[in-house]
Structures are given as structure tokens and as C-alpha cells.
N, C-alpha and C positions, 0 to 999 in steps of 0.2 A: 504494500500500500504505500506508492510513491506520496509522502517521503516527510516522514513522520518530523514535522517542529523544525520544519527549514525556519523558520523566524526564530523559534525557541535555542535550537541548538547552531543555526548560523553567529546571531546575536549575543548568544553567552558561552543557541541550536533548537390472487392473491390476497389480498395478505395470505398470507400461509400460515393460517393459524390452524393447527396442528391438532388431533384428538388426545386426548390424553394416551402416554402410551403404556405398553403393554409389561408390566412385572417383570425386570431383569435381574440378573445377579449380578453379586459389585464382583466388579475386577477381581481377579487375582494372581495372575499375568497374564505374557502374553508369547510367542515363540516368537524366534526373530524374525521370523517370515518369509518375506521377499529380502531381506538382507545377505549380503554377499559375504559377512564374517561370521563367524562361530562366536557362541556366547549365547546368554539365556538372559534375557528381561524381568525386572522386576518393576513394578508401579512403585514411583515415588510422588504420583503427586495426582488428583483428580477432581474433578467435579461433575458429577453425576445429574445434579441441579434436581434431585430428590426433596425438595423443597419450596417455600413460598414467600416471594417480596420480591426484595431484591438481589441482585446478583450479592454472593457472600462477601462481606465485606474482608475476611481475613485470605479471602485468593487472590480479588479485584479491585482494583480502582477503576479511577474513571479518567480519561485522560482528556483536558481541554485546553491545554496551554496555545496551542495554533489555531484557535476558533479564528482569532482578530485577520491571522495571516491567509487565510484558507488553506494551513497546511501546505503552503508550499505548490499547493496543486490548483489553487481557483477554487475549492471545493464550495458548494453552495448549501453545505448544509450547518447546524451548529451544534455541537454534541455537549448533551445537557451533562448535570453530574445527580445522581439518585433520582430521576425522575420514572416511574413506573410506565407513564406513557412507549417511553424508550430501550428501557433495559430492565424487564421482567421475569421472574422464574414464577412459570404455574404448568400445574398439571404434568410435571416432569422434566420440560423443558426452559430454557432461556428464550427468552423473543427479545431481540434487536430489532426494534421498529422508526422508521422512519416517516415523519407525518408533515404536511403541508399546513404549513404554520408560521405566521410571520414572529419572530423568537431571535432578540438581539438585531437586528440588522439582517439577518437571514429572513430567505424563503421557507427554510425545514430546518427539522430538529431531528437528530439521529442520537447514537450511541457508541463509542471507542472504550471498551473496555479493555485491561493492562493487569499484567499478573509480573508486572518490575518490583522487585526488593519482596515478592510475596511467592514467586514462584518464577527463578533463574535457573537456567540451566547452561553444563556445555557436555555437549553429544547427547547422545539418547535418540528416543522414539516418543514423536509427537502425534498423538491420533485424535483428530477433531472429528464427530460424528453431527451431518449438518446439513439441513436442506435450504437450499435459493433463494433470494427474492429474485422477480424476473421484471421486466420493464423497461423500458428508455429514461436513460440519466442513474439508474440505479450503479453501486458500486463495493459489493462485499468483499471484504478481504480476510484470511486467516495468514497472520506473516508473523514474523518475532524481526527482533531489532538488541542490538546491545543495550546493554545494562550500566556499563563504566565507561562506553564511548574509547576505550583506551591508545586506541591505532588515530582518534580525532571524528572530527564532523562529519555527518554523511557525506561522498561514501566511504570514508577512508574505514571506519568500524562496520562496515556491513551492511547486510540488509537478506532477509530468508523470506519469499513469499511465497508461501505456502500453496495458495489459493486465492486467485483473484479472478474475475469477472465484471465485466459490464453488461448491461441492461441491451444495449443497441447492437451487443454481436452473442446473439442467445445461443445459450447450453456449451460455451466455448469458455475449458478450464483454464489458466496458465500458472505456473509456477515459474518466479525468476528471480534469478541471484544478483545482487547489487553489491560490487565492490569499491575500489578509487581506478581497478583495472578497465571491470567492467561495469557501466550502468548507464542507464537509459540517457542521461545528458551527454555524455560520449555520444550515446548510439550505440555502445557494444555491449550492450546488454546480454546475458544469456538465458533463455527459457525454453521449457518445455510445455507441449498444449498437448489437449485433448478436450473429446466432442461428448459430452452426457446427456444424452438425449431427455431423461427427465430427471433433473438436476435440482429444477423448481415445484417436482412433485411427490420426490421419493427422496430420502436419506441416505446420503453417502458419507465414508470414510476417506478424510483428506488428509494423508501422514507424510511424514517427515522422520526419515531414519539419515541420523546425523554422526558419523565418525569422525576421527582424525584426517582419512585419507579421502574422503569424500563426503558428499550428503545426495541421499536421491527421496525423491518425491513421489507418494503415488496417488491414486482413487482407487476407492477399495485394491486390491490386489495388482493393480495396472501400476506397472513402472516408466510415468512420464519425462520428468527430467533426473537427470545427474549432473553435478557441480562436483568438479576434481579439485583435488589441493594439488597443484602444479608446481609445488615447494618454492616460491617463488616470493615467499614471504606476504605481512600483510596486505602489499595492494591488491593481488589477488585472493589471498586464504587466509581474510581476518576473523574465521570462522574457530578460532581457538579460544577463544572467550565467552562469556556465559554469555546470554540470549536471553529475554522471557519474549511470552506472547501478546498476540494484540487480537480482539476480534472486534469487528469496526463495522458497518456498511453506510457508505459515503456516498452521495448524492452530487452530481455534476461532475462539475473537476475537468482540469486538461485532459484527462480520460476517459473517465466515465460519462463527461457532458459534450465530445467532441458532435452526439447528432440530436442533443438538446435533450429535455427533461421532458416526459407527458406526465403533465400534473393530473392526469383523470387517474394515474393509476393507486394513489395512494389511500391508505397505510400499505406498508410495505414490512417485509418481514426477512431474516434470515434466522433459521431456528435452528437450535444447537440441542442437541439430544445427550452431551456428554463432551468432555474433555479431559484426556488422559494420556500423562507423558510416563515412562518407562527410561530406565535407563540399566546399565549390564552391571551385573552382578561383579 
């Protein structure tokens, strides 16, 4: 989710409302999978969203330090902080909702939820279980970002997107790595895509298995990108330090607004069924 506190960290730097779901058992691992090294997984860290209000306050914050900037991106929306309207756990799920609303100087109000200084991590396995919003101008994202910024300002510390999408180029997934080597204001960026045909009506899993010598990306069991550590130090493999997550869905933007916003389609939704990182034993 290009490009979390360009103001904040430059400067200092449908709806798919969901039935309730069906009776599962909590984690209690997971095999490596699609993983290319040996080793066994164990859960350190989760959110089931077995619960009612607000998202938990001792996983998430709320992140709105770039509302003023638009993030860097143009983004047209304003991301509230404990508002129910926008970041909801009911009936087992989270609902990230995005509404047409004039709020701050904004047209809409959305949600960037942040699991920084409450849940960091470096390597492991990230598994988000997650269904779409779908729409023109819509913009969900599942990505992590450094924690200590240590390598410097975006993009010298990174950037992991997990899962992104926009509203105007439907059921098309990407996942792409942002270095100081590689990243979209270059233009050499690197991503991997793929096509989920109902993406905005069914729940899928969108992980991230992260090592020393690489990180690749899937949907459910499909292995779409891979990002090498090319030993070539941090400009391109600043992926050696801890990370936490971000789940966001953003509204306009150089991205996600490049073919305008249909205001008929709101409330909008991206609904999170679980979140659950793993890391090896």
C-alpha cells in the first residue's frame, strides 16, 4: 500500500457483509506448506476476531498520521481512529468499511489498522484469511512495513505487499516488493499477479512465507511472487528486520483512483475472517 507516511516519515516520514461464520478450531499450527525449506511452524501470534466492538486494542492501533498528506498517494479517503462505523469485529469477523461521508476535508472515511510495537516480526509465515470489496476507486491492501525504519525512509527500509487491489481492474491480485533498488518511483518495481475470479464473494488465504534467502507470496496454495535476497545488501534485501502489519482499504489514490471513484457503490467492505502469523521453531 504505496506508501505508508510519505509526509510523516519524509518530514521527521457489496458491502460484503458477511453471515456469521461457521464454528472453527483455534490454530494450533501449521506445516510449512508451499515452503521451499524444512522446518515446522508454530503460531506466535493471532486474531481470530472471536469477538465484539472493536478491533483488540492490545494487537491494533489505528494509524492516521498521513490523513493531512493523503498518504503520499492522493488518497481520498480519511481513516478514522475507534470509530465502529469503520473498523468493526461482529459475528466473527472484522469489517473494514469504507463510507461516503464528508469527514475532515475528505469525501470518505475508511480504516488502517497497525499491529507496530504490538505485533513485529522478522521471517515467519503471514496468513490473512479475507474477502474483497469490489468497485471503482476502491483500494484494499494486506502489506507490512518496518518497524525501526533502520536502513532510513521509504524505500530504503522496505516495503512487503502482501495483497493489493483496485476496484477499476476487478478480481486482479498483486503482491510487490518495494526496496531503495526496487520500487515503483524508479519504475522497477517487482510483482507478482494473479486473476481470482470471486475474490469479492468467497474467502481466501493471502500469505506470506518470509526467510533469510527469500520471501514468496501466495492465494491459498498458488505461489504468485518471489522476492530473492541477491546478497547485495540493504538497497535491495532490507528485509532483515522486523516488519509488523497493516490492513487498510483506501479509496482513490494515484492508484486506486487512476479511473475515478463510483460513489453509488458505497458502504464498502473488506472482511477479515482471521489473522495468523507462524514463525519456525
Amino acid at each position: 500500500m504505496k506508501r505508508l507516511l510519505f509526509l510523516t516519515i519524509f518530514c521527521c516520514s457489496t458491502s460484503l457483509w458477511g453471515c456469521a461464520k461457521e464454528n472453527k478450531s483455534e490454530p494450533t499450527g501449521v506445516k510449512p506448506g508451499t515452503g521451499t525449506t524444512s522446518g515446522t511452524y508454530e503460531l506466535v501470534w493471532s486474531d481470530e476476531f472471536n469477538y465484539s466492538g472493536l478491533p483488540d486494542s492490545k494487537k491494533w492501533s489505528y494509524d492516521t498520521e498521513g490523513n493531512a498528506s493523503g498518504w503520499g498517494n492522493n488518497e481520498a479517503q480519511y481513516y478514522t481512529s475507534g470509530q465502529l462505523k469503520n473498523s468493526e469485529v461482529k459475528d466473527g469477523y472484522l469489517y473494514i468499511t469504507a463510507h461516503k461521508e464528508n469527514i475532515e476535508g475528505k469525501k470518505y472515511s475508511s480504516a488502517r489498522l497497525v499491529t507496530r510495537s504490538k505485533g513485529d516480526w522478522l521471517y515467519g509465515k503471514v496468513e490473512v484469511r479475507a474477502k474483497l470489496p469490489d468497485g471503482r476507486g476502491t483500494w484494499p491492501a494486506i502489506w507490512m512495513l518496518p518497524t525501526d525504519w533502520e536502513y532510513g525512509n521509504w524505500p530504503a527500509s522496505g516495503e512487503i505487499d502482501i495483497m493489493e487491489t483496485v476496484g477499476y481492474d476487478p478480481n486482479v491480485i498483486l503482491a510487490t516488493a518495494h526496496t531503495q533498488s526496487y520500487n515503483h518511483v524508479l519504475g522497477t518495481q517487482k510483482s507478482g499477479k494473479t486473476t481470482i475470479s470471486d475474490c469479492y464473494t468467497q474467502f481466501h488465504n493471502y500469505i506470506l512465507e518470509w526467510e533469510a534467502s527469500e520471501y514468496r507470496v501466495y492465494v491459498d496454495n498458488t505461489l504468485i511472487f518471489t522476492f530473492k535476497n541477491e546478497g547485495k545488501g540493504y538497497p535491495v534485501w532490507p528485509f532483515d528486520k522486523r516488519f509488523h502489519l497493516l490492513l487498510n482499504l483506501a479509496i482513490g489514490g494515484n492508484w486506486g483512483g487512476q479511473q475515478g471513484i463510483d460513489d453509488t457503490i458505497f458502504p464498502r467492505s473488506m472482511v477479515v475472517d482471521y489473522v495468523r502469523v507462524y514463525q519456525k521453531k
